[in-house]
VEXDREN-2710 file (C-alpha; in Angstrom, 1 decimal):
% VEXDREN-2710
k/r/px/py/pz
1/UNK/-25.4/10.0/27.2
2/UNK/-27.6/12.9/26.0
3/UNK/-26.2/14.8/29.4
4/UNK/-22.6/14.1/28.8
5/UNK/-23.3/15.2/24.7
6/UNK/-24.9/18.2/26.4
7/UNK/-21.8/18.8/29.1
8/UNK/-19.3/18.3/25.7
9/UNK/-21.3/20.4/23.3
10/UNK/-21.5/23.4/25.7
11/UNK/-18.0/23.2/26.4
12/UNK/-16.6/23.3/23.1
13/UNK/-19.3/26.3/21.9
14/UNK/-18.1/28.3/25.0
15/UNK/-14.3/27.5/23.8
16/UNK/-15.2/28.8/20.0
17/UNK/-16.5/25.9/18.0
18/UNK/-19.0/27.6/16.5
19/UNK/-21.2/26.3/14.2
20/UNK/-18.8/24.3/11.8
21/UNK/-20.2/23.0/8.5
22/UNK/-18.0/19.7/7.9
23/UNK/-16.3/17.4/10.1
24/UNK/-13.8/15.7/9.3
25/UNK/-11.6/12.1/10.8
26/UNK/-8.5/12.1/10.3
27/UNK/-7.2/8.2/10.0
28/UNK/-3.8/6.5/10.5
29/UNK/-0.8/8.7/8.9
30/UNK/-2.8/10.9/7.5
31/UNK/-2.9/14.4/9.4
32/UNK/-1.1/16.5/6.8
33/UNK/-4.5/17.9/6.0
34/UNK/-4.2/19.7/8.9
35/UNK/-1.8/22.6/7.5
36/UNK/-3.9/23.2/4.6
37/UNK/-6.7/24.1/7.6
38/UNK/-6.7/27.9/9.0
39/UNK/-6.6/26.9/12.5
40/UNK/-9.1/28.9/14.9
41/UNK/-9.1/26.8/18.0
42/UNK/-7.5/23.8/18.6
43/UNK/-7.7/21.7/21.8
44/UNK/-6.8/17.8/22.8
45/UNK/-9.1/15.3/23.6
46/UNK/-8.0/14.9/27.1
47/UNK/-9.2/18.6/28.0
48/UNK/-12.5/17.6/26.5
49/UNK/-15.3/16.7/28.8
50/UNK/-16.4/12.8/28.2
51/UNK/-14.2/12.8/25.9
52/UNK/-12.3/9.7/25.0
53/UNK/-8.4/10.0/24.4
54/UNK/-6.3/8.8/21.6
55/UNK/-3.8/5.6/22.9
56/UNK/-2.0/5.0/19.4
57/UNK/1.3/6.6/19.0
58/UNK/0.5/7.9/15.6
59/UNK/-2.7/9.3/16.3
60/UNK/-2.3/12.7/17.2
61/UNK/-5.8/13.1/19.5
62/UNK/-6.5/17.4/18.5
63/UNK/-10.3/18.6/17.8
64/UNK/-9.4/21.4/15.3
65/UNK/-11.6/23.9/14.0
66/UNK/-11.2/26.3/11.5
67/UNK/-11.0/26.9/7.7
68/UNK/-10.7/25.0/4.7
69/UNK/-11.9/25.4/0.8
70/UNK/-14.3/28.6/2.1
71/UNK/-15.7/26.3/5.0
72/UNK/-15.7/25.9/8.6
73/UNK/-14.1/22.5/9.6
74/UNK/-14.2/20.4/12.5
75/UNK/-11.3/18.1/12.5
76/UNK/-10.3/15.0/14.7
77/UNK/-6.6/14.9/14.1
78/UNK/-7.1/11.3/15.6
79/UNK/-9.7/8.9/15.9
80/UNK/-10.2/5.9/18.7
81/UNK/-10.8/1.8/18.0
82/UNK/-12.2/-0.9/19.9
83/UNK/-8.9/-2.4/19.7
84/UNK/-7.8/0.4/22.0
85/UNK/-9.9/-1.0/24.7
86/UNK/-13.2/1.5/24.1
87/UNK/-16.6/1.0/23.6
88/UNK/-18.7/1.5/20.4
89/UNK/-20.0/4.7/22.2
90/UNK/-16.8/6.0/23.3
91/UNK/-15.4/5.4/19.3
92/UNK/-18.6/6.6/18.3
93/UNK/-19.1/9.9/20.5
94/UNK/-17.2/12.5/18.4
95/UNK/-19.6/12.1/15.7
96/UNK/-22.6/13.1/17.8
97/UNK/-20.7/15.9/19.4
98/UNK/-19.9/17.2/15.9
99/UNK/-23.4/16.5/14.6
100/UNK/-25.1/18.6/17.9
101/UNK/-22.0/21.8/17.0
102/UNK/-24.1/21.4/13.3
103/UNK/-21.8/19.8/11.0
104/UNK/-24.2/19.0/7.5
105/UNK/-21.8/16.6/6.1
106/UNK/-18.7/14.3/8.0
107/UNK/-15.7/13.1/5.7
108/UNK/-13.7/10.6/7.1
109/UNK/-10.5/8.8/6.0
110/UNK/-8.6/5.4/7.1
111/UNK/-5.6/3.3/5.9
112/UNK/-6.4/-0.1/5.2
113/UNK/-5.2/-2.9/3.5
114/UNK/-6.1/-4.2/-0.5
115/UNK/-8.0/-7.2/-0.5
116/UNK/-8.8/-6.8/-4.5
117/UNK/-5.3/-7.5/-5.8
118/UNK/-6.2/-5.6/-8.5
119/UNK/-5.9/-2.7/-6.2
120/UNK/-2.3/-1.6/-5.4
121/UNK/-0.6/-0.1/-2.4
122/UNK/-0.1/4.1/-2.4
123/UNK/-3.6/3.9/-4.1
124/UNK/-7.0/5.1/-3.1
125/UNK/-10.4/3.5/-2.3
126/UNK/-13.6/5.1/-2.5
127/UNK/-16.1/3.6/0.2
128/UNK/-19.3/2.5/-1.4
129/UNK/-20.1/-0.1/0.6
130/UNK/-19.0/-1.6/4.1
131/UNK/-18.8/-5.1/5.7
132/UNK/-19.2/-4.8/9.3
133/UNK/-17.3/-7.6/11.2
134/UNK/-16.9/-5.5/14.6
135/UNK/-19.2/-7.9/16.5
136/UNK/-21.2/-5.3/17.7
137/UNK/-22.9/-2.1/16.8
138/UNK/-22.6/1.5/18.3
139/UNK/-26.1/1.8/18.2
140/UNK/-26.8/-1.6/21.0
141/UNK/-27.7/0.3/24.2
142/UNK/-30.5/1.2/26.2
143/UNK/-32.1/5.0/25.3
144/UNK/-30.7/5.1/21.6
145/UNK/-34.0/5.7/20.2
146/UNK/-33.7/9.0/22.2
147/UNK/-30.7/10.1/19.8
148/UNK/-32.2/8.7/16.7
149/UNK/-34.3/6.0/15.4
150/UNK/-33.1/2.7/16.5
151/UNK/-33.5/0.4/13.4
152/UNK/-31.4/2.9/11.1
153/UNK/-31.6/2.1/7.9
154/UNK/-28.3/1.0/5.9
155/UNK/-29.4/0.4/2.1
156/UNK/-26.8/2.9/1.1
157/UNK/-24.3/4.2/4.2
158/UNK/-22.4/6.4/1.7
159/UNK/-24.1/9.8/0.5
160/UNK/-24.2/9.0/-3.6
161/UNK/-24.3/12.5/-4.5
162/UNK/-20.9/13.0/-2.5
163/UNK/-19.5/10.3/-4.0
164/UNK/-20.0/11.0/-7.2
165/UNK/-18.1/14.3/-6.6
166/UNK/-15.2/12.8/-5.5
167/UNK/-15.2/10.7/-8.2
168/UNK/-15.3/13.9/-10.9
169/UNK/-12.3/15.0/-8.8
170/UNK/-10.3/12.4/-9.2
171/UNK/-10.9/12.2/-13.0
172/UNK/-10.5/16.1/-13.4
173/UNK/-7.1/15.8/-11.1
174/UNK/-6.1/12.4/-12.6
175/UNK/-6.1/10.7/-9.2
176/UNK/-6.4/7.0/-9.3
177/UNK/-9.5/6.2/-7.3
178/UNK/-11.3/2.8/-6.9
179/UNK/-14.5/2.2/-5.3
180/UNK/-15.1/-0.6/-3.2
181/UNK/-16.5/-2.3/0.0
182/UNK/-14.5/-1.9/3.1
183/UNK/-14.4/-4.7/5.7
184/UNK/-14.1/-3.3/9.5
185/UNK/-12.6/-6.0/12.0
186/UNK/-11.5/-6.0/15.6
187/UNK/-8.1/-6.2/15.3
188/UNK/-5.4/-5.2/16.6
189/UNK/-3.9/-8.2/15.0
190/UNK/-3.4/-8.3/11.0
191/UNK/-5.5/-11.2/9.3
192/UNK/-4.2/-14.6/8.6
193/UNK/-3.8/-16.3/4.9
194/UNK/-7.1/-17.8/5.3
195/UNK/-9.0/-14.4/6.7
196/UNK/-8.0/-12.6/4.0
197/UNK/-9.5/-15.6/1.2
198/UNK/-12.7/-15.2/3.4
199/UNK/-12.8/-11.7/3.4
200/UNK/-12.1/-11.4/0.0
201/UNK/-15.0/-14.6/-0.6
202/UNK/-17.8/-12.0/0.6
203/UNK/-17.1/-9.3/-0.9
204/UNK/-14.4/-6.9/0.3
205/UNK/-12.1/-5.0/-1.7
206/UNK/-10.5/-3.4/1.7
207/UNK/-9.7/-4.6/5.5
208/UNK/-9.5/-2.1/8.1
209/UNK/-10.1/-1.7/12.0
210/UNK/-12.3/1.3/12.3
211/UNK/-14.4/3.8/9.7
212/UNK/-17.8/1.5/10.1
213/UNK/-19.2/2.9/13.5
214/UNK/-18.7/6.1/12.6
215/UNK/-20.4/5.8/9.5
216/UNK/-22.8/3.4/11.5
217/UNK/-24.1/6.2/13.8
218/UNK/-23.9/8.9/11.0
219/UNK/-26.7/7.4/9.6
220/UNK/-28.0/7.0/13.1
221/UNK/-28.1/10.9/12.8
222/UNK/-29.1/11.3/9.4
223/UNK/-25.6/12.6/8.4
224/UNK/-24.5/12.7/4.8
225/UNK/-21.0/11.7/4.4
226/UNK/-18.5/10.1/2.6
227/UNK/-15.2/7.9/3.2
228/UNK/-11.5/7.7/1.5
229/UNK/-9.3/4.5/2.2
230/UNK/-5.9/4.8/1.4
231/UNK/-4.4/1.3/0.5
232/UNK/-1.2/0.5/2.6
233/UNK/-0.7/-2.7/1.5
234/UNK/-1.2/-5.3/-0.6
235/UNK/-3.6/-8.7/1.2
236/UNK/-2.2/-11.5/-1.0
237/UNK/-2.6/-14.5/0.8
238/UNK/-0.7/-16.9/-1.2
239/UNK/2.1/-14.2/-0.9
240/UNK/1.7/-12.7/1.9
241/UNK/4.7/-11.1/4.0
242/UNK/4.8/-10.0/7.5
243/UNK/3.7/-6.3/8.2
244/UNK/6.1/-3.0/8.9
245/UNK/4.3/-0.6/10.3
246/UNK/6.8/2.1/9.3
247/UNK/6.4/0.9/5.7
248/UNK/2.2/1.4/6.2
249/UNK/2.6/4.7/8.0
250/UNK/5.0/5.6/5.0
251/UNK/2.6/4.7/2.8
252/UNK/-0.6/6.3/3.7
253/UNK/1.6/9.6/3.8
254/UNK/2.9/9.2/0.7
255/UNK/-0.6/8.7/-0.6
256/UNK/-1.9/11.5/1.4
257/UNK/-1.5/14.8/-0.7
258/UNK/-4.3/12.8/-3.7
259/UNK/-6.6/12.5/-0.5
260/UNK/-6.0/16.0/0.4
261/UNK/-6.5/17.7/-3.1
262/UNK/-10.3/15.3/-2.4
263/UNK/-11.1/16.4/0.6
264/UNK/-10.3/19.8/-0.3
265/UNK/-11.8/19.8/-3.5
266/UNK/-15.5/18.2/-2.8
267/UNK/-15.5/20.6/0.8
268/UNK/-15.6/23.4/-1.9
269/UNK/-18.4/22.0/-3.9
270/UNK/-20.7/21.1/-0.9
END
Protein backbone atom coordinates (compact mmCIF):
# COMPACT_ATOMS: atom_id res chain seq x y z
CA UNK A 1 0.00 0.00 0.00
CA UNK A 2 2.69 2.55 1.02
CA UNK A 3 3.90 2.14 -2.95
CA UNK A 4 0.57 2.67 -4.49
CA UNK A 5 0.06 5.90 -1.73
CA UNK A 6 3.47 6.85 -3.03
CA UNK A 7 2.44 6.25 -7.07
CA UNK A 8 -1.05 8.37 -6.01
CA UNK A 9 0.60 11.13 -3.99
CA UNK A 10 3.26 11.91 -6.76
CA UNK A 11 0.72 11.94 -9.27
CA UNK A 12 -1.57 14.37 -7.93
CA UNK A 13 1.54 16.87 -6.60
CA UNK A 14 2.87 16.73 -10.32
CA UNK A 15 -0.98 17.58 -11.46
CA UNK A 16 -1.05 20.74 -8.85
CA UNK A 17 -2.34 19.43 -5.54
CA UNK A 18 -0.18 21.24 -3.74
CA UNK A 19 -0.05 21.23 -0.20
CA UNK A 20 -3.79 21.70 0.74
CA UNK A 21 -4.73 22.45 4.35
CA UNK A 22 -8.34 20.69 4.73
CA UNK A 23 -9.92 17.95 3.05
CA UNK A 24 -13.05 17.57 2.81
CA UNK A 25 -15.94 14.35 1.93
CA UNK A 26 -18.56 15.23 0.36
CA UNK A 27 -21.61 12.69 1.24
CA UNK A 28 -24.89 11.76 -0.53
CA UNK A 29 -26.71 15.00 -2.13
CA UNK A 30 -24.60 17.10 -0.77
CA UNK A 31 -22.02 18.61 -3.44
CA UNK A 32 -23.35 22.18 -3.61
CA UNK A 33 -20.33 23.13 -1.54
CA UNK A 34 -18.49 22.76 -4.40
CA UNK A 35 -19.42 26.30 -6.08
CA UNK A 36 -18.65 28.15 -3.06
CA UNK A 37 -14.83 26.43 -3.74
CA UNK A 38 -12.36 28.43 -6.26
CA UNK A 39 -11.61 25.51 -8.25
CA UNK A 40 -7.70 25.15 -9.15
CA UNK A 41 -7.59 21.55 -10.45
CA UNK A 42 -10.08 19.21 -10.59
CA UNK A 43 -9.76 15.57 -11.85
CA UNK A 44 -11.97 12.17 -11.55
CA UNK A 45 -11.20 9.35 -9.68
CA UNK A 46 -10.92 7.05 -12.57
CA UNK A 47 -7.78 9.10 -13.91
CA UNK A 48 -6.33 8.67 -10.46
CA UNK A 49 -3.70 5.99 -10.00
CA UNK A 50 -5.06 3.23 -7.38
CA UNK A 51 -7.68 5.05 -7.18
CA UNK A 52 -11.07 3.63 -6.41
CA UNK A 53 -14.14 4.91 -8.55
CA UNK A 54 -17.49 6.16 -7.43
CA UNK A 55 -20.46 3.42 -8.56
CA UNK A 56 -23.51 5.45 -7.02
CA UNK A 57 -25.40 7.49 -9.40
CA UNK A 58 -25.48 10.44 -7.11
CA UNK A 59 -22.04 10.49 -6.23
CA UNK A 60 -20.24 12.62 -8.46
CA UNK A 61 -16.50 10.78 -8.06
CA UNK A 62 -14.14 14.60 -8.71
CA UNK A 63 -10.92 15.19 -6.26
CA UNK A 64 -11.17 19.06 -6.29
CA UNK A 65 -8.71 21.35 -5.08
CA UNK A 66 -8.79 24.78 -4.56
CA UNK A 67 -10.11 27.67 -2.30
CA UNK A 68 -12.49 28.11 0.26
CA UNK A 69 -12.91 30.62 3.49
CA UNK A 70 -8.94 31.81 2.83
CA UNK A 71 -7.83 27.95 2.65
CA UNK A 72 -6.69 25.45 0.37
CA UNK A 73 -9.24 22.51 0.09
CA UNK A 74 -9.04 19.16 -0.97
CA UNK A 75 -12.43 17.91 -1.89
CA UNK A 76 -13.97 14.38 -2.77
CA UNK A 77 -17.05 15.33 -4.54
CA UNK A 78 -17.89 11.59 -3.83
CA UNK A 79 -17.05 9.07 -1.53
CA UNK A 80 -17.04 5.01 -1.87
CA UNK A 81 -18.99 2.20 0.59
CA UNK A 82 -18.53 -1.31 1.20
CA UNK A 83 -21.87 -1.69 -0.07
CA UNK A 84 -20.37 -0.75 -3.41
CA UNK A 85 -18.45 -3.93 -3.45
CA UNK A 86 -14.87 -2.28 -2.04
CA UNK A 87 -12.71 -2.99 0.65
CA UNK A 88 -12.15 -0.97 3.89
CA UNK A 89 -8.79 0.05 2.21
CA UNK A 90 -10.18 0.96 -1.00
CA UNK A 91 -13.13 3.19 1.05
CA UNK A 92 -10.44 4.19 3.21
CA UNK A 93 -7.52 5.25 0.66
CA UNK A 94 -8.47 8.92 -0.07
CA UNK A 95 -7.87 9.76 3.41
CA UNK A 96 -4.24 8.68 3.40
CA UNK A 97 -3.68 10.20 0.07
CA UNK A 98 -4.98 13.50 1.46
CA UNK A 99 -3.20 13.13 4.80
CA UNK A 100 0.44 12.36 2.75
CA UNK A 101 -0.65 15.97 0.15
CA UNK A 102 -0.67 17.56 4.11
CA UNK A 103 -4.14 18.17 4.85
CA UNK A 104 -4.03 19.25 9.08
CA UNK A 105 -7.72 18.77 9.50
CA UNK A 106 -10.42 16.40 7.23
CA UNK A 107 -14.32 17.47 7.50
CA UNK A 108 -16.59 15.12 6.28
CA UNK A 109 -20.34 14.99 5.78
CA UNK A 110 -23.11 12.10 5.16
CA UNK A 111 -26.93 11.75 5.06
CA UNK A 112 -28.30 9.49 7.34
CA UNK A 113 -31.34 8.67 8.91
CA UNK A 114 -32.89 9.92 12.68
CA UNK A 115 -32.95 7.31 15.02
CA UNK A 116 -33.70 9.89 18.08
CA UNK A 117 -37.28 10.82 17.15
CA UNK A 118 -36.70 13.80 18.78
CA UNK A 119 -34.52 14.62 15.80
CA UNK A 120 -36.40 15.71 12.66
CA UNK A 121 -35.77 15.21 8.98
CA UNK A 122 -34.08 18.56 7.02
CA UNK A 123 -32.09 18.79 10.40
CA UNK A 124 -28.49 18.50 11.30
CA UNK A 125 -26.45 16.08 13.47
CA UNK A 126 -23.21 16.79 14.97
CA UNK A 127 -20.93 13.57 15.25
CA UNK A 128 -19.71 13.08 18.80
CA UNK A 129 -19.64 9.76 18.86
CA UNK A 130 -19.92 6.59 16.42
CA UNK A 131 -21.16 2.98 16.61
CA UNK A 132 -19.32 0.92 14.30
CA UNK A 133 -21.48 -1.99 12.95
CA UNK A 134 -19.37 -2.48 9.52
CA UNK A 135 -18.04 -5.84 10.64
CA UNK A 136 -14.76 -5.03 9.96
CA UNK A 137 -12.15 -2.33 10.34
CA UNK A 138 -9.95 -0.49 7.78
CA UNK A 139 -7.13 -0.88 9.84
CA UNK A 140 -7.21 -5.26 9.71
CA UNK A 141 -4.29 -5.96 7.34
CA UNK A 142 -0.93 -7.08 7.34
CA UNK A 143 1.85 -3.96 7.43
CA UNK A 144 -0.64 -1.34 8.99
CA UNK A 145 1.69 -0.60 11.71
CA UNK A 146 3.89 0.79 8.88
CA UNK A 147 1.17 3.63 8.27
CA UNK A 148 0.43 4.19 11.89
CA UNK A 149 0.15 2.52 15.06
CA UNK A 150 -2.05 -0.39 14.93
CA UNK A 151 -4.13 -0.29 18.19
CA UNK A 152 -5.33 3.38 17.44
CA UNK A 153 -6.86 4.70 20.11
CA UNK A 154 -10.73 5.74 19.90
CA UNK A 155 -11.64 7.43 23.35
CA UNK A 156 -12.75 10.43 21.46
CA UNK A 157 -12.82 10.00 17.35
CA UNK A 158 -14.12 13.54 16.94
CA UNK A 159 -11.57 16.53 17.48
CA UNK A 160 -13.55 18.51 20.60
CA UNK A 161 -12.02 21.68 19.93
CA UNK A 162 -13.53 21.48 16.27
CA UNK A 163 -16.68 20.61 17.53
CA UNK A 164 -17.18 23.02 19.69
CA UNK A 165 -16.67 25.53 16.78
CA UNK A 166 -19.23 24.28 14.86
CA UNK A 167 -21.37 24.35 17.61
CA UNK A 168 -20.76 28.42 18.25
CA UNK A 169 -21.63 28.53 14.50
CA UNK A 170 -24.63 27.16 14.55
CA UNK A 171 -25.84 29.23 17.61
CA UNK A 172 -24.32 32.52 16.07
CA UNK A 173 -26.16 31.56 12.53
CA UNK A 174 -29.26 30.10 14.32
CA UNK A 175 -28.77 26.64 12.67
CA UNK A 176 -30.42 23.82 14.44
CA UNK A 177 -27.62 21.41 15.26
CA UNK A 178 -27.88 18.19 17.42
CA UNK A 179 -25.06 16.15 18.56
CA UNK A 180 -25.23 12.60 18.62
CA UNK A 181 -23.75 9.07 18.02
CA UNK A 182 -23.86 7.83 14.50
CA UNK A 183 -24.31 4.12 13.73
CA UNK A 184 -22.37 2.88 10.49
CA UNK A 185 -23.92 -0.38 8.86
CA UNK A 186 -23.33 -2.41 5.71
CA UNK A 187 -26.20 -1.80 3.91
CA UNK A 188 -27.20 -1.31 1.01
CA UNK A 189 -30.52 -2.31 2.43
CA UNK A 190 -32.52 0.18 4.80
CA UNK A 191 -33.04 -1.37 8.48
CA UNK A 192 -36.05 -3.25 9.50
CA UNK A 193 -38.68 -2.19 12.47
CA UNK A 194 -36.75 -4.20 14.79
CA UNK A 195 -32.97 -2.89 13.64
CA UNK A 196 -33.99 0.37 14.16
CA UNK A 197 -35.35 -0.47 18.14
CA UNK A 198 -31.81 -2.14 18.46
CA UNK A 199 -30.05 0.53 17.12
CA UNK A 200 -31.77 3.01 18.90
CA UNK A 201 -31.33 0.39 22.39
CA UNK A 202 -27.42 1.06 22.23
CA UNK A 203 -27.20 4.20 21.70
CA UNK A 204 -27.58 5.79 18.35
CA UNK A 205 -29.20 8.96 17.51
CA UNK A 206 -28.27 8.39 13.55
CA UNK A 207 -28.02 5.26 10.98
CA UNK A 208 -25.85 5.55 8.09
CA UNK A 209 -23.66 3.32 5.60
CA UNK A 210 -20.29 5.00 5.56
CA UNK A 211 -18.40 8.13 7.65
CA UNK A 212 -16.83 5.51 10.35
CA UNK A 213 -13.73 4.20 8.31
CA UNK A 214 -12.85 7.33 7.33
CA UNK A 215 -12.96 8.66 10.69
CA UNK A 216 -11.48 5.18 11.78
CA UNK A 217 -8.12 5.62 9.84
CA UNK A 218 -8.07 9.50 10.56
CA UNK A 219 -7.18 8.62 13.80
CA UNK A 220 -5.08 5.94 12.40
CA UNK A 221 -3.12 9.03 11.14
CA UNK A 222 -3.48 11.30 13.81
CA UNK A 223 -5.87 13.59 11.88
CA UNK A 224 -8.07 16.10 13.65
CA UNK A 225 -11.47 16.16 12.14
CA UNK A 226 -14.92 16.55 12.44
CA UNK A 227 -18.30 15.15 10.90
CA UNK A 228 -21.90 16.74 9.90
CA UNK A 229 -24.93 14.26 9.35
CA UNK A 230 -27.78 15.65 7.72
CA UNK A 231 -31.04 13.80 8.73
CA UNK A 232 -33.02 12.49 5.70
CA UNK A 233 -35.49 10.85 7.36
CA UNK A 234 -37.24 10.09 10.23
CA UNK A 235 -36.44 5.87 11.77
CA UNK A 236 -39.77 5.39 13.59
CA UNK A 237 -40.27 1.96 13.76
CA UNK A 238 -43.70 1.66 14.93
CA UNK A 239 -44.38 4.08 11.91
CA UNK A 240 -42.20 3.39 9.67
CA UNK A 241 -42.90 3.93 5.75
CA UNK A 242 -41.03 2.60 2.84
CA UNK A 243 -38.04 4.80 1.56
CA UNK A 244 -37.94 7.35 -1.62
CA UNK A 245 -34.76 7.94 -2.51
CA UNK A 246 -35.70 11.12 -4.41
CA UNK A 247 -37.44 12.31 -1.20
CA UNK A 248 -33.78 11.66 0.76
CA UNK A 249 -31.68 13.13 -1.93
CA UNK A 250 -34.25 16.14 -1.77
CA UNK A 251 -33.71 16.25 1.57
CA UNK A 252 -30.07 16.40 2.28
CA UNK A 253 -30.08 19.28 -0.43
CA UNK A 254 -32.48 21.12 0.99
CA UNK A 255 -30.56 20.83 4.23
CA UNK A 256 -27.42 21.50 2.53
CA UNK A 257 -26.84 25.36 2.42
CA UNK A 258 -26.83 25.21 6.98
CA UNK A 259 -24.02 22.57 6.28
CA UNK A 260 -22.34 24.80 3.89
CA UNK A 261 -22.45 28.14 5.96
CA UNK A 262 -20.52 25.20 8.78
CA UNK A 263 -18.18 24.01 6.84
CA UNK A 264 -17.33 27.31 5.53
CA UNK A 265 -17.54 29.01 8.61
CA UNK A 266 -15.23 26.69 11.07
CA UNK A 267 -12.58 26.30 7.65
CA UNK A 268 -12.15 30.03 8.42
CA UNK A 269 -11.49 29.70 12.14
CA UNK A 270 -8.99 26.69 11.83
Amino acid sequence: MIKYIEETTEFLQEKGFDKPEIGIILGTGLGQLINEIEIIKEISYNHIPNFPTATVEFHKGKLIYGKLAGKTVVVMQGRFHLYEGYSLQDVTYPVRIMHQLGIKTLLVSNASGAVNLDFKKGELMLIDDHINLQGGSPLAFKGVEQLGTRFTDMSAPYDQSINTKLETIAKEKHINLHKGVYASVLGPQLETRAEYRYLKTIGADAVGMSTVPEVIVANHLGLPLAAVSVLTDECDPDNLKPINIDEIIALAGKAEPDMITLFKEVIQSL
